[in-house]
N, C-alpha and C positions, 0 to 999 in steps of 0.2 A: 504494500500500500504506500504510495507516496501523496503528497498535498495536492497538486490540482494534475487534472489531464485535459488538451488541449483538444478539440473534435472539430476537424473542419473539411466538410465537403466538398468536392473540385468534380465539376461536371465544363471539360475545354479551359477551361482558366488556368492550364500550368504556367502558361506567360509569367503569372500575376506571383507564382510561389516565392521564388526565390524573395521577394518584396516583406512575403511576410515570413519566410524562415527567418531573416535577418532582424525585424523586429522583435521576433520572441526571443531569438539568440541573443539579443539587449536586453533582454528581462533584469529586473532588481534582483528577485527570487534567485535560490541559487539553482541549477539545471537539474542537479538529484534530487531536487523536489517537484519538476514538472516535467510530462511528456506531451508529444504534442503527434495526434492520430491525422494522417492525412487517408483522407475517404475516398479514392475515383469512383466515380460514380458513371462508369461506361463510355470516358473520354473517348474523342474518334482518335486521338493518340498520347502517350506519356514522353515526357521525355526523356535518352536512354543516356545523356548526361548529365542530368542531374544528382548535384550530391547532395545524402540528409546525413543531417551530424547523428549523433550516438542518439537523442533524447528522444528523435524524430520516426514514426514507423509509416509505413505507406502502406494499407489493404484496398481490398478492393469489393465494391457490391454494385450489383449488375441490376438489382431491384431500381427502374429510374423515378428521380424523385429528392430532394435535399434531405428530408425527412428521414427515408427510408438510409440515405446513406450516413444519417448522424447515429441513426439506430445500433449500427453495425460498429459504427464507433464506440458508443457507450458498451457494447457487448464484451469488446477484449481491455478496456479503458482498467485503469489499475487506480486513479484518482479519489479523494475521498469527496473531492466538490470537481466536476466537470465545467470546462468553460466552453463557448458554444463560440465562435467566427466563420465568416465567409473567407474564400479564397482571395479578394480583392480589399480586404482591411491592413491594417497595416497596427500593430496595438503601441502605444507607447513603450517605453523602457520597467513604469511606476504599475502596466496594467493587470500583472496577475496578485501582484504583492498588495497593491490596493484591496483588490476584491478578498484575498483571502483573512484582511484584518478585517476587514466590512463583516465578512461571516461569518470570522472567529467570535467577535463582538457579538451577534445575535444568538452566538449557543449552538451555533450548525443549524438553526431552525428558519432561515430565510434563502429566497433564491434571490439573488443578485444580479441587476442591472445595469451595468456598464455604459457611460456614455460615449456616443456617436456623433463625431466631428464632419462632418461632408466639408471638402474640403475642392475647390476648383483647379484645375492644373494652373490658372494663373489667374490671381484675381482682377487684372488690368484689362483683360480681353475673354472674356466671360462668353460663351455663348448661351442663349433663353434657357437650353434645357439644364445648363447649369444653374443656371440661377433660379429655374425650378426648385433643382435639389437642395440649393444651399438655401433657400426662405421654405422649403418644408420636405426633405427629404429626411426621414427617421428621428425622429423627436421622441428621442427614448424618453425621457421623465414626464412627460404628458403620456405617452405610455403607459407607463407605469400607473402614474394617477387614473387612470383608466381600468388598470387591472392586470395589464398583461405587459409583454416586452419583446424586442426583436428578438433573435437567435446572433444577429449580426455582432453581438455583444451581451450575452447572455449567462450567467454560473449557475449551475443546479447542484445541489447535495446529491451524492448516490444514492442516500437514502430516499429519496423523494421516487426516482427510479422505483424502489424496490419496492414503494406502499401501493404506487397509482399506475405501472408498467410506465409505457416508453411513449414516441411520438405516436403520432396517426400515419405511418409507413403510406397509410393512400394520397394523403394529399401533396400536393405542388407550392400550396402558397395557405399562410396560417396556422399554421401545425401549432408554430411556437404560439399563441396570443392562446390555442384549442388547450395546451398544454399548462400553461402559467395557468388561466380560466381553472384547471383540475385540480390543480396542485394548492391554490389558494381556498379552494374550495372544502379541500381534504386538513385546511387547519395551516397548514406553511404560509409563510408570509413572502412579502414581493418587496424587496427596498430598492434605491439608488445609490451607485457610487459611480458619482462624476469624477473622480481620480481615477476611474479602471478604465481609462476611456482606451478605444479605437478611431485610428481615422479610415475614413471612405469616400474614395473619388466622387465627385460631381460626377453624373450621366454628362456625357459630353452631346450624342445625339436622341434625336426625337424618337427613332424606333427603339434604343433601350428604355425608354421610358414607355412606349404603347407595352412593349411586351411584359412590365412587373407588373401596369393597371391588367394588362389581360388574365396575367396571374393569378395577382391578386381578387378578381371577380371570381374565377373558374373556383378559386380554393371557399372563397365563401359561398360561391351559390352551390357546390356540388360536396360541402362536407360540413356535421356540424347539425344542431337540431334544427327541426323543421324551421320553427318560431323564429329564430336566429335569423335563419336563411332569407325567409321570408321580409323580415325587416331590412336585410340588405338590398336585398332588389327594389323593395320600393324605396329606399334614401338613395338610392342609385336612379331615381328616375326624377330625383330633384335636383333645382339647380344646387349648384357648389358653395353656394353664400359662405358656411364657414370658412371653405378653403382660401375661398376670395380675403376675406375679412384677415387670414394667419399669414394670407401674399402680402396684403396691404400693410401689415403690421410689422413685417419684417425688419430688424433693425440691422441687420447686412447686406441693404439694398438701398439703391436710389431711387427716388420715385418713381422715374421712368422704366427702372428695372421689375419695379413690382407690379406695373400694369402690364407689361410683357409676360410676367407668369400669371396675371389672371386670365390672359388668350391660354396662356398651356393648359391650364387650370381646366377652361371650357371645352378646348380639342380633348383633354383626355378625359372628361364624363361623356364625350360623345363616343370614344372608343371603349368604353365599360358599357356602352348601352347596347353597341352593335355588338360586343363579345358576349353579354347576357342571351342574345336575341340570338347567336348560333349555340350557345352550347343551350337554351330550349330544343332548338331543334334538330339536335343530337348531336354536336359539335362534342369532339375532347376536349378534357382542360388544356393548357398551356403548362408546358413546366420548366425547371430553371435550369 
């Protein structure tokens, strides 16, 4: 048993590794206290020179799906608190040693929520879908206030595993919010620690942004109770006023930048509309 284990899914994203082996090889923590689980999750290829230091192991699960390949990680995971990232984050130096004083402090009885920097490749020459993401892409602590939290930055207790089982292996998009939803339910609590932060690129183009909204629809409308369901599809057939109101509000934006994201804002509820409106009529979901 060692202190935390690191679980992070790669579906085509090997580009993106080496970025984040070097940030966890920065860790505070000492290295015999973490490991860190790389998941392929049926890439159309790996690459055959890349090198993983000692702490590092690479498996592999063919089930597609983020969900299904974090599962598979938790399975051989040796951790006593799991840490949940995507292949395209990057963690600070401070990010696992934070979380694990966060948790030590609540008695092992909380899952921990890590903050999410969206970060632009240059903040002088911004393109819209960037500036999308940086005025509302992953707002972990409204998250949290909410109930639930990304996986993008995520620590769960094994324990919590062991009482409520794992993710939902079927879904594409949600898993984690379906997950946090369980686990709080079952008595565990949900906190914040903005010191365990990661960062994550700004979307730079318009169709990575259509396909996390397609995503993200397919994972609410096709998983998850009826009732749930149901209220997603109709806040889905309303205008976006909130999102409007958290563009407009933005305090890393210029005015003219933030009426630029409320066009993106309205392009992407019209593409949650027309993706509800195929998978009715028997469309798959989308997955990551």
């Amino acid at each position: 048993m060692i202190n935390i284990s690191v679980v992070v899914p790669i579906f085509n994203h090997w580009h993106l590794v080496p970025y984040l082996l070097k940030g966890v090889g920065e860790q505070e923590l000492a290295s015999n206290q973490f490991e860190l689980i790389l998941v392929d999750n049926g890439s159309d290829s790996i690459p055959t020179d890349l090198e993983l230091p000692g702490w590092c192991t690479l498996i592999e699960c063919l089930t597609p799906g983020s969900y299904a390949a974090r599962n598979a990680g938790i399975a051989v995971a040796r951790g006593q608190l799991l840490a949940f990232t995507d292949a395209d984050c990057v963690p600070t130096p401070e990010w696992l040693s934070s979380a694990w004083r966060y948790w030590s402090d609540t008695q092992g009885r909380s899952l921990v929520a890590g903050g999410v920097s969206i970060e632009p490749a240059d903040w002088n020459a911004m393109s819209v879908c960037e500036m999308y993401d940086v005025a509302l892409g992953l707002p972990q602590q409204r998250y949290v206030r909410n109930g639930y939290a990304v996986t993008a930055n995520l620590f769960i207790p094994r324990l919590v595993f062991e009482e409520i089982g794992f993710f939902d292996a079927k879904r594409f998009s949600g898993g984690d919010a379906d997950f946090c939803r369980r686990a709080t339910a079952s008595g565990w609590s949900l906190g914040y620690c903005e010191a365990a932060r990661v960062r994550h690129p700004a979307r730079q183009k318009l169709e990575e942004l259509c396909t996390k909204q397609r995503r993200v629809v397919g994972g609410q409308l096709r998983s998850g109770p009826l009732r749930r369901r149901l209220k997603y599809g109709v806040a889905l057939m309303l205008p976006p006023a909130r999102a409007w109101v958290m563009a407009l509000r933005s305090k890393r934006l210029l005015l003219g930048q933030r009426l630029q994201v409320c066009g993106v804002v309205a392009y992407l509820k019209l593409v949650g509309l027309v993706e509800m409106l195929r998978l009715l009529l028997g469309g798959m979901p989308e997955r990551r």
